[in-house]
N, C-alpha and C positions, 0 to 999 in steps of 0.2 A: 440605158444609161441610168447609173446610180448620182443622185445629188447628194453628197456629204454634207449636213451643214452640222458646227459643232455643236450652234444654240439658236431653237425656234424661237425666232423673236417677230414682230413687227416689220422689222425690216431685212429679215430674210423671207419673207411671203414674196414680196414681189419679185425677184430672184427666181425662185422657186418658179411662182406663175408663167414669170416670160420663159423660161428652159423651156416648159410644159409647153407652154402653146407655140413651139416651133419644131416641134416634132409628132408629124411632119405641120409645117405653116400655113400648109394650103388646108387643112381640114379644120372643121369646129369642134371645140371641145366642152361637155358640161362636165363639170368637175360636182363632185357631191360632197358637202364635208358638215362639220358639228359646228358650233356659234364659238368657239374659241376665240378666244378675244383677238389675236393675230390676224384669223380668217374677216372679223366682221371689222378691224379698224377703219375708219370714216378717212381716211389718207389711201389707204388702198385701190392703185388701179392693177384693173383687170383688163389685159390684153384682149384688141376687137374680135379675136377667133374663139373665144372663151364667154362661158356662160358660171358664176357661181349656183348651184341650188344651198338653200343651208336649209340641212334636219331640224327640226324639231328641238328645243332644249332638253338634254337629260333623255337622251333615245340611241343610246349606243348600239342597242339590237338592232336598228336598221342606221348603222354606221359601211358603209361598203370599207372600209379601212381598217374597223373592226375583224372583219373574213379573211385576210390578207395578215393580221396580226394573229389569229388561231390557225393559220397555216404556217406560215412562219415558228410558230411554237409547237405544233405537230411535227412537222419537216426538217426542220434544220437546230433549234434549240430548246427545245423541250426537258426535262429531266437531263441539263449538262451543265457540269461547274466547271467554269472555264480558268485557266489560270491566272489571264489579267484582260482589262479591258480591251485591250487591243485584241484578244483572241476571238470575243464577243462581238463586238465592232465587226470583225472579220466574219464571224460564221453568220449574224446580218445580212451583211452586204452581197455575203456570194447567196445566201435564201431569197432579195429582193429581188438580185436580179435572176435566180432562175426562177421567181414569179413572172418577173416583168416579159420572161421569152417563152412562159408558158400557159397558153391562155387555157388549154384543156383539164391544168394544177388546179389555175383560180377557178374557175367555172366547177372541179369536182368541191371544192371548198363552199362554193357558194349554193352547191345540191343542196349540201349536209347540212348547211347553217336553214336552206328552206325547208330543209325537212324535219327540221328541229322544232320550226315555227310553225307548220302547220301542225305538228304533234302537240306542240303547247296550245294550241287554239284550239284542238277536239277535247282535251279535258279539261278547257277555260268554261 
């Protein structure tokens, strides 16, 4: 299931949170995301099957949403000028969800981003 929202604000978080955590309802979920102001608003609840962690400030290299947005840009829109927004919008949405139904995609995406990182840590 893809969530359209037009505009991340404050008060599309919790929307967003309750969809997540009933599917399915009966399982726990930790979600991982960056201090974005949306994510850490002090109004914000978090549904009792959900757990927030929040990274680090300024640490996008271990963003999990980051792996997911370089697949997305490998995969589906990469090098493409698209004729209008809606075509974009479109070739998005059909990229998230054959993420979301292929966990063998993200898990290759997420080799390549660790092998990236222990490359950069042998000649740190």
């Amino acid at each position: 299931m893809v969530i359209e929202l037009s505009l991340v604000v404050t008060v599309s978080m919790p929307l967003f949170l309750s969809t997540v955590s009933q599917r399915p309802a009966q399982e726990f979920s930790i979600m991982v995301m960056d201090q974005t102001g949306w994510h850490i608003a002090s109004a914000l609840q978090v549904p009792t099957n959900m757990r927030l962690v929040l990274l680090f400030p300024y640490s996008p290299e271990i963003n999990p949403a980051e792996h997911n947005w370089k697949a997305l840009h490998e995969d589906c829109v990469g090098n493409t000028v698209f004729a209008n927004l809606d075509a974009a919008n479109k070739a998005l949405s059909t990229g998230l969800r054959s993420l979301e139904s292929s966990s063998a995609q993200v898990q290759y995406h997420w080799r390549q981003m660790d092998n990236f990182h222990t490359f950069e840590r042998n000649l740190g």
